[in-house]
C-alpha positions, -999 to +999 in steps of 0.1 A: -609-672-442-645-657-439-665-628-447-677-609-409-701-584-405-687-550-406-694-520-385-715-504-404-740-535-405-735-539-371-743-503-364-775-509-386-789-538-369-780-531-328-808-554-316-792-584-336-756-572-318-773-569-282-788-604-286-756-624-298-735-607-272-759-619-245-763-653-254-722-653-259-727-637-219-745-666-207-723-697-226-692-681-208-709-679-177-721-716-180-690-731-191-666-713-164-694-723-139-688-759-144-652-754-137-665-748-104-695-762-094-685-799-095-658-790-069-683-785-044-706-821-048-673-840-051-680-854-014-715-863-025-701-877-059-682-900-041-706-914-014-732-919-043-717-930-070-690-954-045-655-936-059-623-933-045-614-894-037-585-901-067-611-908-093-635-884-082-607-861-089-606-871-124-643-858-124-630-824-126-597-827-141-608-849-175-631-817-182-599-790-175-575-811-195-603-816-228-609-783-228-569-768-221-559-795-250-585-785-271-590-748-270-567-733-294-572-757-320-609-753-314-605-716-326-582-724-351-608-744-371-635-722-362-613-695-388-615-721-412-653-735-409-669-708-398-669-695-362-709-695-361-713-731-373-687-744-345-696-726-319-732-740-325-715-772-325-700-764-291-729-753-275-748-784-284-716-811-274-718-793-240-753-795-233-762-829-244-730-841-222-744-820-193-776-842-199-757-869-202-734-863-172-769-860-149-782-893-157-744-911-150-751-945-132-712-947-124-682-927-122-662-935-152-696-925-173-693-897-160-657-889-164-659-895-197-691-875-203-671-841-184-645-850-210-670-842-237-682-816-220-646-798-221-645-808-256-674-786-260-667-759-243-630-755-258-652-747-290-671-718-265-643-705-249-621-700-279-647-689-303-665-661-275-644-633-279-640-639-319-670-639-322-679-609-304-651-594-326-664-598-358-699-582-342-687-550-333-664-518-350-627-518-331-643-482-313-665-503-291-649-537-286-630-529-253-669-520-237-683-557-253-648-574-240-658-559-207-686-576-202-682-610-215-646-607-193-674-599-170-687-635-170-655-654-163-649-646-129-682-646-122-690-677-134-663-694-114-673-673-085-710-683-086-703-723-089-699-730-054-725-716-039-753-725-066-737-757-067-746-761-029-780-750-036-788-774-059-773-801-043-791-795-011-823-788-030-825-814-061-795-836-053-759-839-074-776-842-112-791-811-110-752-796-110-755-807-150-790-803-156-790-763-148-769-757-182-797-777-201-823-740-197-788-721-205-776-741-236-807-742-256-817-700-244-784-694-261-783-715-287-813-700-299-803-662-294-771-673-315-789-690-344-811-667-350-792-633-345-755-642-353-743-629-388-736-667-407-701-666-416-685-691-443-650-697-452-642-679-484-612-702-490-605-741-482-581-745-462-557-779-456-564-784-419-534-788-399-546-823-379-508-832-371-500-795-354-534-796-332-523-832-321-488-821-312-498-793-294-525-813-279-499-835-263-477-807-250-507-793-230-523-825-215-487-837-205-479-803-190-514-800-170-507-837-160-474-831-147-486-799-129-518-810-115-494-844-103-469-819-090-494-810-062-500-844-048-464-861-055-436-831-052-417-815-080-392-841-085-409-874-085-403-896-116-440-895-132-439-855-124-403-852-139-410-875-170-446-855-181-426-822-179-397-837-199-430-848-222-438-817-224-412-803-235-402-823-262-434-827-276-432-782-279-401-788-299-415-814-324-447-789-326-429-757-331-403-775-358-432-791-375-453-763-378-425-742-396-421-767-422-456-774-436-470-749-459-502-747-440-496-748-402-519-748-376-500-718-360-481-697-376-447-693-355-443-660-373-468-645-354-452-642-321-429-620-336-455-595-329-436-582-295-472-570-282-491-603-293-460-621-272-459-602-239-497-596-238-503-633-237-471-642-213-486-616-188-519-631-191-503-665-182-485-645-148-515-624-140-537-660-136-508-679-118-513-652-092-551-652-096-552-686-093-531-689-064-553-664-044-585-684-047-566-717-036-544-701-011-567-677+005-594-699+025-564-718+047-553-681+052-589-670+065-592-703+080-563-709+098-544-675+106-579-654+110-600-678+127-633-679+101-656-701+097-666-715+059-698-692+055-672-661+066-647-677+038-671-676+013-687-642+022-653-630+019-639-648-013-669-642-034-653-599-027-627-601-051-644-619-084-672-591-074-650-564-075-645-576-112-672-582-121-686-548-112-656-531-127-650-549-160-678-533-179-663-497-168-630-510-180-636-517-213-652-486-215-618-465-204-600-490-230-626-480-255-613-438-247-580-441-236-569-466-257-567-507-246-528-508-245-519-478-218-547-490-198-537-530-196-503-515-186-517-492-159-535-521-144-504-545-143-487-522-117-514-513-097-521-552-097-484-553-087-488-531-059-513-546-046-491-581-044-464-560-025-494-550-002-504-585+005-469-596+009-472-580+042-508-589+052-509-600+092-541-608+107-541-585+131-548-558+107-578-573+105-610-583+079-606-545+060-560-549+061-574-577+040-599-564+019-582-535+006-555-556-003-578-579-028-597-547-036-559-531-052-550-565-066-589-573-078-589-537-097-551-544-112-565-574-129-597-559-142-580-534-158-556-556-174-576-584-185-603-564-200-580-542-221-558-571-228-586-593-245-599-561-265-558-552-273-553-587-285-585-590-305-577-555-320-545-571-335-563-598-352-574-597-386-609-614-393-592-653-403-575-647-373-598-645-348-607-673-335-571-688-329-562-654-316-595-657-286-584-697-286-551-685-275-558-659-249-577-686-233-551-708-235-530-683-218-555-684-188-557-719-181-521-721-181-517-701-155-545-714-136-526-745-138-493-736-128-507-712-104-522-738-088-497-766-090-461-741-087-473-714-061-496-739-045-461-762-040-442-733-025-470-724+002-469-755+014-428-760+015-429-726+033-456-735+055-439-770+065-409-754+070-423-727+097-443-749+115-429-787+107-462-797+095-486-801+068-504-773+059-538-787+069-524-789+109-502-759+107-509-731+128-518-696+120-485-679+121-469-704+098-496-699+077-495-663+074-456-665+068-464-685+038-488-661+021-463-636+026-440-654+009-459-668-020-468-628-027-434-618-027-428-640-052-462-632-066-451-591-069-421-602-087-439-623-112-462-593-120-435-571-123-417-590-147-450-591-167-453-550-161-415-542-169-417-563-206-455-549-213-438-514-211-409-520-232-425-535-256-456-508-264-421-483-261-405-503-287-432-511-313-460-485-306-446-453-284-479-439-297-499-469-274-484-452-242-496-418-248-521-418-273-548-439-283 
C-alpha cells in the first residue's frame, strides 16, 4: 500500500510527468532490445567465446526464463516497497549485468550474468506501466500507454539490425555496453522526477507464492522452449509440462489459504481482468509466430534474400509503432474497452486474410495482410494495457502491469514453441522434409495453415472479450 501522485499534482507539475514517462520510454525500449539483439551475435558468441550452438542458446534463454519467472512477483513487491525504489533497483541490476556481460571471458559467465540481467529487467517490465499509472489522471492514460506500448515492438524490432551494427563496428561486447549510456540517462530522469512513493502499510511478503509460481513458469517455458527441438511428446517435454501443472495447483491452493497471498485468486473473478489478459496471451502466440514463421515464408516460397527479409519484417512492428500513440489516444475518447474489442476482429480478419496468402500475389498480397493484422494488434494492446491499468487500484498496480507482462511472454513462448511445432509437422508432411530443405509450396501450405488456426485462436479471444464487456459493463460497448 502507497500514497501516488494524484491528477491534480500531476497536472501541476507536466515537466516532472514528461521526464518520467521518457526515461520509463527508453528502459522498455532497452530491455525488449536485449530480447533481441543477442539473437543476432550468437554465431559470433560462439566462435569467440568456443561454445557449443546448445549453450549459446542458453545465452538467450537464461535471460527470457529470469525475467518470465520473475516478473509478476517483481511487481507484486514493488506495491509493497515502493514501485520507485524497485524500479531504481531494476535499472541498476540490469545495467551493471550488461557491464558485466561485456567483459565475460567465457560462456557460462555470461549465462549467468543475462540471468541477472532478466532479473533486472522483470523489476522494469512489471513496474513500467504502474508506474506510468500512478503519473497520470485515468483521462490520459490510454495516450501515455500508447507510447510506452510504443517501445515494445520497437525495441524487439530494432535489436537485430543495431545488434549487427555494433557487432560489425565494435565487436560482440558492445551488444551489452550500448544499455550502459541508456541505464544511467534513465536512471537519472527517474530519480530525480518520479514522485517517491512509500508503503503506507507493512505488508507479510508472500516468499512461498512467488516461489511456486516461479516454478510453474520456468518449468512451463522449459518444456516449451524443449518442445521445439525434441517434439511434443518426448519424456523431458512431457514431464516439465506435467511440472507445470502441478506446481499451478500447489500455487493456486496455497495462495487461498494464507491470509496474505502473493495473488489474490479473487481477483480473476473480475470477468474483464480474466479475458483481457487470456486474449493478451492469444494475441502474442500469433504475434509471435509471425516474426518466427515469416522469414522461411519470404525465404523459401517468395525467393528474398536476408536484407529483403529484414526490410520487409521490420513493416509490421513499424506499423505499431507509428500507430500506438494514435491508439491510446482513440482509447483515451472512445473509451479503452470498445476499442481493444474493435481491434481483436479486425486483427482476426486479418489472420483469415493471411490464411490465404500465395506468393504469387506478390510483396503488397503480403503487406496488406501484416498491415490489417499489425493495426488489429495496435489497437488491442494499447487499449488493453490502459483497460487493465484502469481497473487497478493504486496497491495494485504493479502486480496488475507484472501480470500483463506475464501474459505476453507467455504467449511469446507458446507461440513460438506450439505454432512453431505445427508449421513444421505441416510443412514435413507436404513436402517430406525438414522445414529448412522444404520447398516453397510446402512452405506456403504451412502458413496457411498455422493462420487458420491462428484466426480461430483470435476469435476465441474476440467472441469471450465481447461477452464479457456485454455481461459486466454493456455501458463499455457503447459508451465510454
Amino acid at each position: 500500500m502507497e500514497t501516488t501522485l494524484n491528477p491534480p499534482l500531476a497536472h501541476n507539475r507536466p515537466p516532472a510527468v514528461r521526464f518520467t514517462i521518457f526515461g520509463i520510454a527508453m528502459i522498455l525500449f532497452m530491455v525488449n532490445l536485449d530480447t533481441s539483439i543477442v539473437v543476432v551475435g550468437l554465431p559470433v558468441l560462439v566462435k569467440t567465446l568456443h561454445a557449443s550452438f546448445a549453450t549459446a542458446q542458453w545465452m538467450v534463454l537464461s535471460y527470457m526464463l529470469a525475467l518470465t519467472a520473475l516478473i509478476a512477483g517483481a511487481g507484486r513487491l514493488g506495491d509493497i516497497f515502493g514501485k520507485k525504489n524497485l524500479y531504481l533497483l531494476g535499472i541498476t541490476i540490469f545495467t551493471l549485468a550488461s557491464l558485466a556481460c561485456g567483459f565475460a571471458s567465457n560462456s557460462f559467465i555470461l549465462i549467468a550474468f543475462r540471468a541477472i540481467q532478466g532479473i533486472g529487467a522483470a523489476f522494469c517490465i512489471s513496474l513500467s506501466f504502474a508506474i506510468a499509472g500512478d503519473m497520470v489522471p485515468k483521462t490520459e492514460i490510454g495516450r501515455v500507454m500508447g507510447i510506452l506500448t510504443t517501445m515494445i515492438p520497437l525495441g524487439i524490432a530494432s535489436g537485430p539490425t543495431i545488434g549487427g551494427l555494433l557487432l560489425s563496428s565494435f565487436g560482440w561486447p558492445s551488444m551489452f555496453f550500448v544499455n550502459i549510456p541508456i541505464g544511467v540517462i534513465a536512471y537519472w530522469l527517474i530519480s530525480k522526477f518520479t514522485h517517491s512513493t512509500k508503503p503506507a502499510r507493512i505488508v507479510k511478503v508472500d516468499i512461498i507464492g512467488m516461489l511456486l509460481l516461479a516454478v510453474v513458469l520456468c518449468c512451463y517455458a522449459l518444456g516449451m522452449t524443449y518442445m521445439e527441438s525434441k517434439g511434443f511428446a518426448h519424456p523431458l517435454v512431457v514431464s516439465l509440462l506435467v511440472g507445470a501443472i502441478a506446481s499451478l495447483v500447489i500455487f493456486i491452493w496455497y495462495e487461498g489459504h494464507i491470509e496474505h497471498p502473493f495473488l489474490k485468486i479473487s481477483l480473476f473473478r473480475n470477468g474483464i481482468l480474466s479475458v483481457s489478459l487470456l486474449a493478451s496471451v492469444l494475441v502474442y502466440i500469433v504475434i509471435t509466430s509471425t516474426i518466427v514463421l515469416f522469414p522461411f515464408y519470404l525465404t523459401k516460397a517468395c525467393g528474398f534474400k536476408p536484407l529483403q527479409v529484414g526490410l520487409v519484417m521490420s513493416f509490421g512492428p513499424l506499423v505499431t509503432a507509428l500507430l500506438s500513440f494514435k491508439a491510446g489516444k482513440i482509447a483515451d475518447k472512445y473509451g479503452a474497452r470498445k476499442v481493444m474489442l474493435y481491434g481483436i476482429m479486425i486483427m482476426t480478419a486479418g489472420c483469415w486474410a493471411m490464411s490465404y496468402v500465395t506468393p504469387e500475389q506478390g510483396i503488397f498480397g503480403f503487406l496488406w495482410r501484416i498491415a490489417i493484422i499489425q493495426v488489429g494488434l495496435t489497437f488491442f494492446q494499447t487499449p488493453n494495457n490502459a483497460a487493465v491499468m484502469e481497473l487497478a487500484s493504486p496497491d495494485q498496480r504493479g502486480l496488475l502491469s507484472g501480470l500483463l507482462s506475464l501474459s505476453r511472454s507467455t504467449g511469446q513462448i507458446t507461440g513460438t514453441a506450439v505454432l512453431g511445432a505445427i508449421f513444421a509437422i505441416m510443412v514435413s508432411h507436404t513436402a517430406g522434409s525438414d522445414t529448412a530443405n522444404a520447398n516453397g509450396t510446402a512452405v506456403t501450405y504451412g502458413i496457411e495453415q498455422v493462420f487458420t488456426i491462428a484466426t480461430c485462436l483470435i476469435g476465441v479471444a474476440a467472441l469471450l472479450l465481447y461477452y464479457v464487456l456485454r455481461k459486466n459493463n454493456k455501458v463499455a460497448l457503447n459508451h465510454k
